[in-house]
Every structure is written in C-alpha cells, then in structure tokens.
TORTIPA-894119 format. One record per residue (C-alpha): z, x, y; residue in one letter. Coordinates in steps of 0.5 Angstrom, whole numbers, plus 500, padded with zeros to 3 digits. Each point is the difference from the previous one (the first is absolute). Layout:
# residues N
ZXYA
...
This chain:
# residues 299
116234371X
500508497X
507500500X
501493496X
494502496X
503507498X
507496498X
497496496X
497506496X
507503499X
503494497X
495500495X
501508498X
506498497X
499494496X
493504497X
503507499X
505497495X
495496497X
495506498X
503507498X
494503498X
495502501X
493496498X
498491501X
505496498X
501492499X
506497503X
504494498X
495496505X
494497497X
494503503X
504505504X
500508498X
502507503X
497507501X
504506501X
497507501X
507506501X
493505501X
494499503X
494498494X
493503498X
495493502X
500496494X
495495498X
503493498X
498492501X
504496505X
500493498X
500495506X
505503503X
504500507X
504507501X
506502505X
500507501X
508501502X
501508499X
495504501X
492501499X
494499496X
493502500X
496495496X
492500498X
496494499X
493504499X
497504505X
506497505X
506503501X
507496503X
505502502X
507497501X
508501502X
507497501X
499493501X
493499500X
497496494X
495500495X
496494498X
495499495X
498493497X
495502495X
501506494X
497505503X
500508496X
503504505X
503507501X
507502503X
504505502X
508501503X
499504506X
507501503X
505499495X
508505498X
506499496X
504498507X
494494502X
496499495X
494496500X
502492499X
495494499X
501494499X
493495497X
499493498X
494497497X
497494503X
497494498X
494498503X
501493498X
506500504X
497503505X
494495500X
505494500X
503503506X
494501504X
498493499X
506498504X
500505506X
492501500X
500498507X
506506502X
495505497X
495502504X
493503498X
498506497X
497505505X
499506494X
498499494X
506499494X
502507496X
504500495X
505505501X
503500508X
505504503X
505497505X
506500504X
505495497X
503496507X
507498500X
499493496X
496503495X
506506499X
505495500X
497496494X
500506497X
507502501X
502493497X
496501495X
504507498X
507496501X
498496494X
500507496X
508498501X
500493499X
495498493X
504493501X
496498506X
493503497X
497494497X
501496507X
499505505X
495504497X
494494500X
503499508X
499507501X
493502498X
497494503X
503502507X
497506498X
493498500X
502497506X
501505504X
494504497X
496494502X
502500507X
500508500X
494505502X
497500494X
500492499X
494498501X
498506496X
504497494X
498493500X
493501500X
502502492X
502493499X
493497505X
496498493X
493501504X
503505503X
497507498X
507504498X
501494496X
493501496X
503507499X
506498497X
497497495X
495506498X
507504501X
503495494X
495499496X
499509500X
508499498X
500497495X
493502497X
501508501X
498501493X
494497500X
493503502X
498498509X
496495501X
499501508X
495492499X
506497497X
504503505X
496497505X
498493498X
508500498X
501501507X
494496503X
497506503X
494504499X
501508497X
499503507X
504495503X
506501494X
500508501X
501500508X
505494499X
503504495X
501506503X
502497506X
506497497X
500506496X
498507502X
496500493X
495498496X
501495494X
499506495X
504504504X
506495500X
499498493X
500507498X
508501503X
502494497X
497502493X
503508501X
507497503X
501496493X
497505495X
507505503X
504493500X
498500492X
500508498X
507500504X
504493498X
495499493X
500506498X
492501498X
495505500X
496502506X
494497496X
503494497X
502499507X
493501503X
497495495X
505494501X
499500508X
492500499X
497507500X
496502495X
501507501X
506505499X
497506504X
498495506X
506497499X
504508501X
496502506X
501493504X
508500498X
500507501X
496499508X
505494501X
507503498X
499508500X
501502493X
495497494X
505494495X
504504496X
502505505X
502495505X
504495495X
504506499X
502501506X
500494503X
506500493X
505506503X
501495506X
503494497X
C-alpha cells in the first residue's frame, strides 16, 4: 500500500508543479481548491486556517496552535474544521523538491448532511475533539486527492465532479482515524459543536470588546466550563484566540488596504496604539511598520 501511496503522489507532482510556479498561496481554477509552494525553508508565520483539509505532497511543515506544536510530512494531512489563528513554518523544502501543499475548505453543512446518512459507520469519540489534527493520508484518502489535482487539467469536468469529489472526501474522513473527532463538530449537543459557535461568533465579532458571559450563555455553558471547553478545542483562551484574529486582520489591512498602523489598531477594536505595537510586535517579531515593510520585499 506504501507503494501505491507514494505512486499516486508522484502523479499529483506534475500536475501541481505546473500549476504553481511561484513561491507563495495561490488559488486554482477549482472552487475551494488552493496551493502552497516553499523553494526554501520559511521563518514560523502567523496566519488563520479557515475550515480546511490540507495534503502535505512534498515536503514538511511545523504548525502551532497556541502552546501546541504539530508536525506533518509527505502524505500526511491537516485537518482543521473550525477557524483557528495559527503559526507555520516550512521545515524541508529546496529548488529541486519544493515544498508542495494542496488545501481545501470544507463546509460543515455538507459535512453534517453526510454524518446523518452514515452516522451508524462512525464510531464514538474516545478523545475529546480538537480543532487542528494531523494524520496519515491512507491510499482512498490520496486517491481522492490525486483526482481531485487531475481536474487541475480537465476545468471542464470541475462543476460535475468537483461536488462528487469532496463529499467522498468527507467520507473517507468520516471513516478515518480522526472521524469521530470530526463529527462530534456537527453533534449540536456536543461540546466541540458548542465551541464552534464561540469560534464563530469571535470571528465575525473580532472587533468588538470580549464578553466571556455572552460567550457562555451563546454556547449554553457556564464560564468555567467555556474556558476549559475552549481550550480543549483550542489551546487557548477566547481572549488569547480573539487577540490573533484582531492582529492577523490588522496586517491583512496595513498590507492590502494600505493603513496606518493606528488606523489599523482602531478598525480591528484596540483602543491603544502603544498596546496595539507591542502585541503585534509579540505576534509577528517586528513592531507594524517594520514588518509590513518587509513582509512587502517578499511579494
């Protein structure tokens, strides 16, 4: 099975070093579907995953969520089905075997639909849910992909087999090692399901000062009990997590908006600049205006 594994991987090499030539993220005529490439190893670089399932194909990445740190190589996944701000870094990557990642984002709706028609194949959790794992692709699991990267060559047959794809996708999750764990997001009663709400409401509410008792009765939980939750899910606390999203979105909009750091500081909810410079400076190594800058010479 290693054998067949790896000759479906070196299909997919081809097909995904001529649709990305440059160094970066980069979209793809397939909705939902994007790439990463690294010639070079990379210094840890905060960003947010969206609900996401990403194939490692070439090369390794370290990724931290919070105090926890994961690692994952060729052929192995990443799976995160809540937004979460995390940091990465490309560990093993050169000019001849660049580092090659294939991502796409999932939506829990169609995950749920799917959970109802096989809940009886999934068996119950044994851990409580995270919302970062990192597993072993099997060989149904990579062919999936690698036919998902031959529609990199056929865009007429996108619309059709694009739906089929992903949902096979969800399947073989589902049945995975990490399907219970998965599941237990679309459980409504379920705690990492009462989490995913909090995680929601913080993503669209980043702005807007914390109310951990709005949180809690959201999630219907007590305070003590959405911290744990939380963190479980997480490895962070609400403020901790809300903190990332508000300072990923102020470098989203210094960079691509053009602001000032103080505007930027206001627009995402901080009421200080000098708070604003020392917790970016803490989150991406270099105070606003230093890091915008150099974050620039690299595009």
């Amino acid at each position: 099975m290693t054998d067949e594994r790896e000759f479906l991987r070196q299909q997919m090499l081809q097909p995904l070093l001529q649709a990305i030539t440059s160094n970066g993220l980069s979209e793809t005529s397939i909705p939902g579907v994007k790439l990463y490439r690294s010639d070079g190893p990379t210094a840890a670089a905060p960003t947010i995953y969206e609900p996401t399932l990403c194939l490692l194909v070439q090369g390794s990445k370290k990724v931290w969520l919070g105090d926890e740190q994961l690692q994952y190589r060729e052929l192995q996944y990443l799976l995160a089905p809540v937004t979460l701000p995390v940091s990465g870094k490309v560990i093993t990557a050169s000019p001849d075997k660049p580092y090659i990642a294939l991502s796409v984002s999932l939506d829990l709706r169609e995950l749920t639909d799917l959970v109802i028609d096989i809940a009886h194949k999934v068996p119950p959790p044994t851990i409580p849910a995270r919302g970062i794992a990192v597993g072993d692709a099997d060989l149904a699991l990579v062919s999936v992909f690698q036919r998902l990267t031959q529609l990199l060559q056929s865009p007429q047959d996108i619309p059709v087999l694009l739906p089929l794809l992903k949902r096979e996708m969800l399947y073989r999750l589902l049945l995975g090692p990490v399907g219970s764990q998965l599941r237990e997001f679309t459980l409504i009663d379920s705690q990492a399901h009462r989490i995913s709400k909090v995680i929601e409401i913080l993503h669209q509410r980043y702005n807007e000062p914390l109310r951990i008792k709005e949180l809690a009765d959201a999630a219907h939980l007590s305070e003590s009990a959405l911290f744990q939750s939380f963190k479980a899910v997480t490895s962070m606390s609400p403020l901790q997590f809300q903190k990332q999203l508000r300072l990923n979105e102020a470098r989203r909009i210094m960079l691509y908006e053009g602001l000032e750091a103080a505007t930027a500081s206001y627009k995402v909810g901080y009421e200080s600049p000098s708070q604003f410079s020392r917790e970016y400076s803490r989150l991406f190594g270099a105070p606003p205006k230093a890091d915008v800058a150099r974050f620039r010479q690299t595009l």
